[in-house]
C-alpha positions as CSV (number, residue, x, y, z in Angstrom):
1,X,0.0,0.0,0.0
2,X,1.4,3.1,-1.0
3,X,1.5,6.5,1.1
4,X,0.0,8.5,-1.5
5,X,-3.6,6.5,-1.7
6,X,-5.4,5.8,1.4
7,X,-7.0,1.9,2.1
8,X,-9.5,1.8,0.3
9,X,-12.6,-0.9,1.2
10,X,-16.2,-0.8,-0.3
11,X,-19.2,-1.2,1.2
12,X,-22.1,-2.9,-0.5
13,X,-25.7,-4.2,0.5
14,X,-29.2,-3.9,0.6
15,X,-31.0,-0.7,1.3
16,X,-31.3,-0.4,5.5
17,X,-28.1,-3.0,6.1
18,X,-26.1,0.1,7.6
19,X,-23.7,1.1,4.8
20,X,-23.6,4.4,5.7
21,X,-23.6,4.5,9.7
22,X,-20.9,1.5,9.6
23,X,-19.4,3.7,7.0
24,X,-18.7,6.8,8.4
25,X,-17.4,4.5,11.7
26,X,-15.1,2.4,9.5
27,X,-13.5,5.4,7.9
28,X,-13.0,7.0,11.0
29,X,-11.5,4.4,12.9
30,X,-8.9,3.9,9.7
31,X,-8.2,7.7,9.3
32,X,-9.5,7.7,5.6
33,X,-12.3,9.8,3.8
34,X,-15.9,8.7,3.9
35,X,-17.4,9.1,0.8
36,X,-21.1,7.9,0.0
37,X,-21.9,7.4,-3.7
38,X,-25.5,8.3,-3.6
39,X,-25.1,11.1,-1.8
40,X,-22.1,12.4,-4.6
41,X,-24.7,12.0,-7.3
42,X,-27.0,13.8,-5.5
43,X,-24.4,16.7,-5.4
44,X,-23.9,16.8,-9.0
45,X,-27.0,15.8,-10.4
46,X,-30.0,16.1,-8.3
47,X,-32.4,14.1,-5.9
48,X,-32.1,10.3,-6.9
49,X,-36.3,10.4,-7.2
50,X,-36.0,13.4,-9.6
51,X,-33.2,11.3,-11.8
52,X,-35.2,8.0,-11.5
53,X,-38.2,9.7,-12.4
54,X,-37.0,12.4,-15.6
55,X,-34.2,10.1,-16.7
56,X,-35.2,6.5,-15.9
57,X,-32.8,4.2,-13.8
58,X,-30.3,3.3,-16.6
59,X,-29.6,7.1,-16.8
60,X,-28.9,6.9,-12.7
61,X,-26.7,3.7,-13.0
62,X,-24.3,5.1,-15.4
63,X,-24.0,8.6,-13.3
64,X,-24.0,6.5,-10.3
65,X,-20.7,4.1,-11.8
66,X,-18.9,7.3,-12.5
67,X,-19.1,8.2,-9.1
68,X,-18.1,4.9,-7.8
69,X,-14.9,4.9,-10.2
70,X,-14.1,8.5,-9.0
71,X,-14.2,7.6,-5.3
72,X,-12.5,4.2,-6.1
73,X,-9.7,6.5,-7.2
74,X,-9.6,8.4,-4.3
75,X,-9.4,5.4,-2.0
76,X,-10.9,5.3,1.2
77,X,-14.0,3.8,2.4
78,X,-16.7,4.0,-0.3
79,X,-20.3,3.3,0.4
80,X,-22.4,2.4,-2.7
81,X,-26.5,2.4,-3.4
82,X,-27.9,-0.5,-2.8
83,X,-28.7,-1.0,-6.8
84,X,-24.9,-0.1,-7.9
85,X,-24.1,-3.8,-8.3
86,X,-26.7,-4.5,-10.9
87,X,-24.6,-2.2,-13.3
88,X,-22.0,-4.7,-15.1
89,X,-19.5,-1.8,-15.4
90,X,-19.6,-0.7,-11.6
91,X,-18.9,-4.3,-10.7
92,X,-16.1,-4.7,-12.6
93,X,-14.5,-1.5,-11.2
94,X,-15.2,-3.2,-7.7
95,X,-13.1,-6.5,-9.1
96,X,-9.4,-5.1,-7.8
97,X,-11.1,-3.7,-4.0
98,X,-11.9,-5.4,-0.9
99,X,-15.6,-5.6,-0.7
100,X,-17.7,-5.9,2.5
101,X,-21.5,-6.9,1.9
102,X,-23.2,-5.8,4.5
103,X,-26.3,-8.3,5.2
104,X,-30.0,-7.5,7.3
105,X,-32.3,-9.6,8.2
106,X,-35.5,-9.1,7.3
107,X,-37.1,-8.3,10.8
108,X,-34.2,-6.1,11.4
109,X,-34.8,-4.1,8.0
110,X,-38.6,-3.6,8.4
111,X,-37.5,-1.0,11.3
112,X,-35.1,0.7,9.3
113,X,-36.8,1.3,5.8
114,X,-40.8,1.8,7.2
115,X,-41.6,4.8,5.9
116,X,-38.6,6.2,3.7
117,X,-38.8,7.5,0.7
118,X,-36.1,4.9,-1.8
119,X,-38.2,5.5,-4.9
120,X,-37.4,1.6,-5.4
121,X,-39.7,1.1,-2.6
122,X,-42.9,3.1,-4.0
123,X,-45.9,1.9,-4.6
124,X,-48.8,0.4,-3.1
125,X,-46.6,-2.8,-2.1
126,X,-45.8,-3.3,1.7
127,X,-41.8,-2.0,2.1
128,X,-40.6,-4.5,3.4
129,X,-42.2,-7.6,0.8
130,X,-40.9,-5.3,-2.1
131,X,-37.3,-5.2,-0.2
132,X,-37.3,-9.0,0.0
133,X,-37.6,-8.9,-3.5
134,X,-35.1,-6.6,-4.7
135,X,-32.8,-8.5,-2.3
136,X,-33.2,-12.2,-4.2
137,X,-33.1,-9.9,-7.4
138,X,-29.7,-8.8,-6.2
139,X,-27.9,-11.6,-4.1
140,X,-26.0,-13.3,-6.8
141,X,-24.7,-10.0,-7.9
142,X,-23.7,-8.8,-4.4
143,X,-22.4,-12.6,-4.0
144,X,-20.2,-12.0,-6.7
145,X,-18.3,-8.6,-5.5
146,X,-18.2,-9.8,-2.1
147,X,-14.3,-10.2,-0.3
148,X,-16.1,-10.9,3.1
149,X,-19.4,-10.6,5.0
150,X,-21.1,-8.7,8.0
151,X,-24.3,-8.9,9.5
152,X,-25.3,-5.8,11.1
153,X,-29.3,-7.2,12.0
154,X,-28.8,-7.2,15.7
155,X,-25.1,-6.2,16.7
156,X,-24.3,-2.5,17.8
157,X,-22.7,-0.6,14.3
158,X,-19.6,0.5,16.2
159,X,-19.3,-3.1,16.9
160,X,-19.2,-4.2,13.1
161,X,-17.3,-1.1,12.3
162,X,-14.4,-2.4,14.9
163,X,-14.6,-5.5,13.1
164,X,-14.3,-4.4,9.6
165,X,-11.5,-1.9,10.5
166,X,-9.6,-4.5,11.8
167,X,-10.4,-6.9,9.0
168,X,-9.3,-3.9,6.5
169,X,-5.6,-3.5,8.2
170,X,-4.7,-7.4,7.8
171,X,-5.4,-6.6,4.4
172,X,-2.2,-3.9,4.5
């Protein structure tokens, strides 16, 4: 590991599994940047809902995989949207990182996502049975990325985030 990049590890999951609270812990307890994907798109392009709904959600992935390969390039720890696996490209940039998959239960979820606003999650459809979907939808994909994995359904965040910090320094 060189001085001039940072560790870098990538956080991936379902929407609610905690990859932004573990996040910002993991990054703190290494010394390295936090930087959320979602929230960089946001920055540059607008409310995810607003792009989902004017451009469609091939428009969002390929915004959301040039984020990803911009923060991959800045190294540190890099939380990504739930969906950002789907997108063949994005998981090919992941291929050379450590990737944590952060995993919820389904009980565990249904307190998390209740009433949010994920424009995936819309509709007339209970939350939580249209999460369980998207999930199976998704599995093989976050399978695929996946270095290692960490259930955060009923252990404290700063907890995992230990864990996964000192996971990411036997990497070095």
């Amino acid at each position: 590991m060189s001085d001039v990049h940072p560790p870098t590890v990538v956080l991936v999951g379902p929407m609610g599994s905690g990859k932004t609270s573990v996040g910002r812990r993991v990054a703190k307890r290494l010394g390295v940047a936090f930087i959320d994907t979602d929230r960089r798109v946001v920055a540059e392009h607008g409310r995810i809902e607003d792009i989902f709904a004017t451009h469609g959600e091939e428009r969002f992935r390929e915004l959301e995989r040039a984020a990803v390969r911009a923060a991959l390039a800045e190294g540190g720890v890099v939380s990504l949207g739930g969906g950002a696996i789907t997108d063949a490209g994005t998981r090919e940039l992941l291929r050379d990182h450590p990737v944590v998959l952060l995993t919820v239960s389904r009980e565990a979820v249904a307190e998390r996502i209740r009433g949010s606003a994920r424009p995936l999650l819309g509709g007339d459809e209970d939350p939580v049975e249209r999460w369980a979907r998207i999930l199976e939808e998704r599995r093989d994909w976050y399978e695929e990325v996946a270095t290692v994995v960490f259930d955060t359904s009923r252990r404290p965040m700063s907890r995992i985030a230990d864990e996964i910090a000192d996971w990411r320094r036997g990497l070095s």
